[in-house]
N, C-alpha and C positions, 0 to 999 in steps of 0.2 A: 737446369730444370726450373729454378726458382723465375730465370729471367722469362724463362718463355710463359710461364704461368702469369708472371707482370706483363708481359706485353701481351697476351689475352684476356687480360682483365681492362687494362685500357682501353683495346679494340672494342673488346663487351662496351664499356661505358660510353665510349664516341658517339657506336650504333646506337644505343638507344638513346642518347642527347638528340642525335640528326634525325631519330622517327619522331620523338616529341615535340622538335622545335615547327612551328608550323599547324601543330594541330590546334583546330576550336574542339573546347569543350563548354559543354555550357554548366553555368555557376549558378544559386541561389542572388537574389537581387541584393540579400543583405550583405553577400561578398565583395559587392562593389566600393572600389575607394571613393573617399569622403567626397573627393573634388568632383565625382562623376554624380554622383549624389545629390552633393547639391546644385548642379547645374540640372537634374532632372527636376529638382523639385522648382527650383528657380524658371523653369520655361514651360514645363509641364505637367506643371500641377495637379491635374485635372484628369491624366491618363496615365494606366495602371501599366507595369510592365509585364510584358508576355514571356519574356525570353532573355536573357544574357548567356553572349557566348564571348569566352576570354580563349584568346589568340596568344600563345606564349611563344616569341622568337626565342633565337640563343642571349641576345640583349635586353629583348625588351617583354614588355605586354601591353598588348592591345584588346581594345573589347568593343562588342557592338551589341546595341541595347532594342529590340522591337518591342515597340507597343502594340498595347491591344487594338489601340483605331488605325494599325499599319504602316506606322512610322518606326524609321530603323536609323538609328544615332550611333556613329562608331568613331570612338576616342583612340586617340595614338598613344605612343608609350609615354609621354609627356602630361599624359589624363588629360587632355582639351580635346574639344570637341575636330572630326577632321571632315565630318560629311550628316549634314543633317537631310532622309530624303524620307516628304510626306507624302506617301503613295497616295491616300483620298481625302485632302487637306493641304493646308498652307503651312510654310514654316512660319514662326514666331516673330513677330518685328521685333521683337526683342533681342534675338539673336540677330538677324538682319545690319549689319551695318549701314548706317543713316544713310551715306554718297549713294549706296547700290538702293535702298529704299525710294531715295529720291528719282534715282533714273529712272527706274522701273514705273514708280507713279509720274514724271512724264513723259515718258515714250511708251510707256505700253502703260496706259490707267486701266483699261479692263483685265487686267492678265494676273494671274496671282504666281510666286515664286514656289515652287513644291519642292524644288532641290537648289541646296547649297551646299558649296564645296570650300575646304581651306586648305592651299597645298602649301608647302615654303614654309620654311625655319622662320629665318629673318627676315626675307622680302616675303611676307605672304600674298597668293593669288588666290583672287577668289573665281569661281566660277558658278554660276546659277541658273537654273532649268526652270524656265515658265508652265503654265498649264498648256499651252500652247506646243508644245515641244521644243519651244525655242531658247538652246543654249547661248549664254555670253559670259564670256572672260573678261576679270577685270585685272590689271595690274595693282602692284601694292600702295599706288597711288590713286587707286580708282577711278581707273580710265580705263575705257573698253579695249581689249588690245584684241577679241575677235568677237564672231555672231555664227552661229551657226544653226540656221532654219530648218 
C-alpha cells in the first residue's frame, strides 16, 4: 500500500511539474533580475514598462518585457537579450551591432531597423527587420547569408 501511495505521489508531482513548465505568468517589474534591469535602463531609459511575463521551463526562465510605446524585449534563460521588436519605433543603436549598423546605413540609408534578433550560443546569428518589411540574416561574422523581401 505504502508503495502505490509513493508512486501516486510521484505521478501527482510529474503532472503538475509538466502543466507549470511552459506557462507565462506575469510578474511585478521589480521582480526582474539585476542583468534584465539594467540593460532596460541602459537602452531604454526613457520608457516605462507595461507588462512582464516570466516563462518558467523545467530548466530554465525566460522573460519578455512590453513597453508602453510597444516595444516587446524577451531575454533567454541566460538573462541576455534574444529579440528586441519596436512595433512604432526603431531599435536602439546602442544595442545595434556596428557591422549590421553599417550595412544597413549603406544599403538601405532610408530604412530604419525595428526588429532584431540574436539566435546561437556561441556562433551568434543575427537577424533584422527593416521598416520596410524587409528581413536579413547575418552570420556570426556579419555577412549576410540571406534577404528576404
Amino acid at each position: 500500500m505504502k508503495r502505490i501511495f509513493a508512486l501516486f505521489v510521484v505521478i501527482t508531482v510529474l503532472c503538475v511539474t509538466v502543466v507549470q513548465a511552459g506557462e507565462d505568468r506575469g510578474i511585478p517589474p521589480e521582480q526582474l533580475p539585476q542583468e534584465i534591469k539594467v540593460f532596460l535602463s541602459a537602452h531604454f531609459s526613457n520608457e516605462k514598462i507595461a507588462l512582464v511575463k516570466m516563462e518558467k521551463e523545467f530548466w530554465s526562465t525566460e522573460y519578455k518585457v512590453y513597453l508602453v510605446g510597444g516595444t516587446k524585449i524577451e531575454f533567454g534563460k541566460d538573462n541576455e537579450w534574444k529579440e528586441v521588436d519596436c512595433e512604432y519605433g526603431e531599435v536602439p543603436t546602442s544595442i545595434i551591432p556596428p557591422k549590421i549598423q553599417h550595412f544597413v546605413k549603406a544599403n538601405y540609408p532610408n530604412q530604419k531597423i525595428i526588429q532584431l534578433k540574436k539566435n546561437g550560443k556561441r556562433k551568434k546569428k543575427y537577424e533584422i527587420e527593416l521598416d520596410n518589411s524587409m528581413e536579413i540574416e547575418f552570420d556570426n561574422d556579419f555577412n549576410v547569408v540571406d534577404i528576404d523581401q
